[in-house]
LUMLUM-915457 format. One record per residue (C-alpha): residue in one letter; y, x, z negated. Coordinates in steps of 0.02 Angstrom, whole numbers, plus 32768, in hexadecimal, padded with zeros to 4 digits. Each point is the difference from the previous one (the first is absolute). Example, Ala and Ser with C-alpha at 12.3 -4.5 7.8 and 13.67 -1.06 7.14 Angstrom:
a7F1F82677E7As80AC80458021
//
This chain:
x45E3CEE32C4Ex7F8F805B7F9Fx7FA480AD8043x7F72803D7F90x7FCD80B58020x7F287FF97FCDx7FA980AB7FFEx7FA4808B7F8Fx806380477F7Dx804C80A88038x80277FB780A2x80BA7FF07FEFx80307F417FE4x808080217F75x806280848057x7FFB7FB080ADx80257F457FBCx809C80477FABx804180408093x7FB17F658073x80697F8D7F7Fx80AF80718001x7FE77FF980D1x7FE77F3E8000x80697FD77F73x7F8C7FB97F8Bx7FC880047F4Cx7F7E80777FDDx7F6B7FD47F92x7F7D808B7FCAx7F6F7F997FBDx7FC380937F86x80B080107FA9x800E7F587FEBx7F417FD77FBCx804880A57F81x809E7FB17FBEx7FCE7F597FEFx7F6B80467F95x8068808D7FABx7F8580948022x7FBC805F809Dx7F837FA78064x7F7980937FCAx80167FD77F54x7FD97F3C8039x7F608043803Ex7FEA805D7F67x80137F7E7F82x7FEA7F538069x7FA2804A808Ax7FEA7FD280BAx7FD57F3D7FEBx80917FE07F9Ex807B80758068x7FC17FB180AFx80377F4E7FBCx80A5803C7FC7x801280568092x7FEC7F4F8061x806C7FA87F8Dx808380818036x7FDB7FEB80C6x80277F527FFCx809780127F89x804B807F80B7x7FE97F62805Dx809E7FAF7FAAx805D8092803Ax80397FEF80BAx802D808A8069x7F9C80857FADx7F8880988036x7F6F7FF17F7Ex7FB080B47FE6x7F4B7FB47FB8x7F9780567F9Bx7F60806C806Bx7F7E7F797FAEx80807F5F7FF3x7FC17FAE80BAx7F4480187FCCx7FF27F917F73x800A7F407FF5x805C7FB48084x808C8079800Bx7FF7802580ACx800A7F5E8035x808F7FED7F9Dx805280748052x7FE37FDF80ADx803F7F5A7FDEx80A580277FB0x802380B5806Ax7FDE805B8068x7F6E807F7FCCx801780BA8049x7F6A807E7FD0x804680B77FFAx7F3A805A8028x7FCB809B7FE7x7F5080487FFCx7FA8802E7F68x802C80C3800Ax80B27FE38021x801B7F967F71x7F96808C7F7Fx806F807C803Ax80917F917FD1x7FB07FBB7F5Ax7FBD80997FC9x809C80357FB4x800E7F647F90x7F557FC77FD9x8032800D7F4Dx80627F658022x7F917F8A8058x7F8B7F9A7F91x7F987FFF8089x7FD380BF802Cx801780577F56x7F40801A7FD8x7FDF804F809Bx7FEA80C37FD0x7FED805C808Cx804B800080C6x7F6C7FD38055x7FE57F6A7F78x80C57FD98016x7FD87FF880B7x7F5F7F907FF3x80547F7B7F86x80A07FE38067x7F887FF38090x7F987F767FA8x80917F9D7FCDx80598009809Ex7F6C7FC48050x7FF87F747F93x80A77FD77FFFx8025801E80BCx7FBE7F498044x80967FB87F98x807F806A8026x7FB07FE180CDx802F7F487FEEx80C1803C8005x806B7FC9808Dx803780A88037x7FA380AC7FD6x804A808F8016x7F858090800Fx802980AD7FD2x80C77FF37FF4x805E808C801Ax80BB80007FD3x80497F7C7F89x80947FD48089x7F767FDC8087x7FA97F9E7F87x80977F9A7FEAx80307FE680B7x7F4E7FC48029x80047F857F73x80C27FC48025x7FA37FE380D5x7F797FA67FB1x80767F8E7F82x80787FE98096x7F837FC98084x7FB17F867F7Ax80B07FBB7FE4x801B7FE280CEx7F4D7F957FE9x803C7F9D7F82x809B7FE3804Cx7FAB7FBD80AA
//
């Protein structure tokens, strides 16, 4: 079984699919770090020097290299389930879970580390910070909708877990029937 946690960067899916994994005892996959070893450089500077086109299809190539892995929580990049067919890829070899938070949330979480994120680095001011994340969330939302379970606004990492372990159980009694 795979589970692939979808959602806008800043929204948690590398420290909650760590702990997801340790709780189910599976193998862990973060998408980014592994697009960023296999390349030998940080996935800014593959936007810097081969920019977006080129990252998005190694970014593929590295979504369907998880699906040889069984047993694994897959922490996906915020833009991996909007481009080609990724997130039909992933509802057919997992189980998708969106972690969703609004737009002002997830500025107040990325605001610290914009630096970092390809994405928002050329936006200068707070109200511009807000705008852009607002605009690409929008944009990016219908994708990350298509998930199997959403989970809006999650509070606690534990109670993120339990509601995901329910959801993975009850799917196994179906399957099972």
């Amino acid at each position: 079984m795979r589970i692939f946690l979808v959602g806008f960067m800043g929204s948690g899916k590398s420290s909650l699919g760590r702990k997801l994994a340790h709780r189910l005892g599976f193998s862990f996959i973060d998408l980014d770090k592994m697009i960023e070893e296999k390349e030998g450089r940080s996935i800014s500077e593959i936007f810097e020097n081969k920019g977006e086109n080129s990252f998005r299809e190694i970014e593929h190539e590295c979504l369907k290299q998880t699906l040889l892995v069984e047993d694994a929580v897959i922490s996906t990049g915020g833009g991996t389930p909007c481009f080609f067919n990724n997130m039909d890829m992933i509802n057919q070899n997992g189980i998708s879970v969106y972690i969703k938070f609004n737009s002002g949330m997830l500025a107040s979480r990325l605001s610290k580390d914009k630096g970092k994120r390809p994405l928002l680095k050329h936006s200068d001011n707070k109200k511009d910070f807000q705008d852009h994340i607002e605009k690409l969330l929008s944009k990016r939302e219908k994708y990350y909708l298509q998930s199997q379970l959403i989970l809006d606004k999650p509070k606690r990492t534990n109670d993120i877990i339990i509601v995901i372990s329910e959801y993975l159980t009850s799917i196994n009694k179906k399957i099972k029937k």
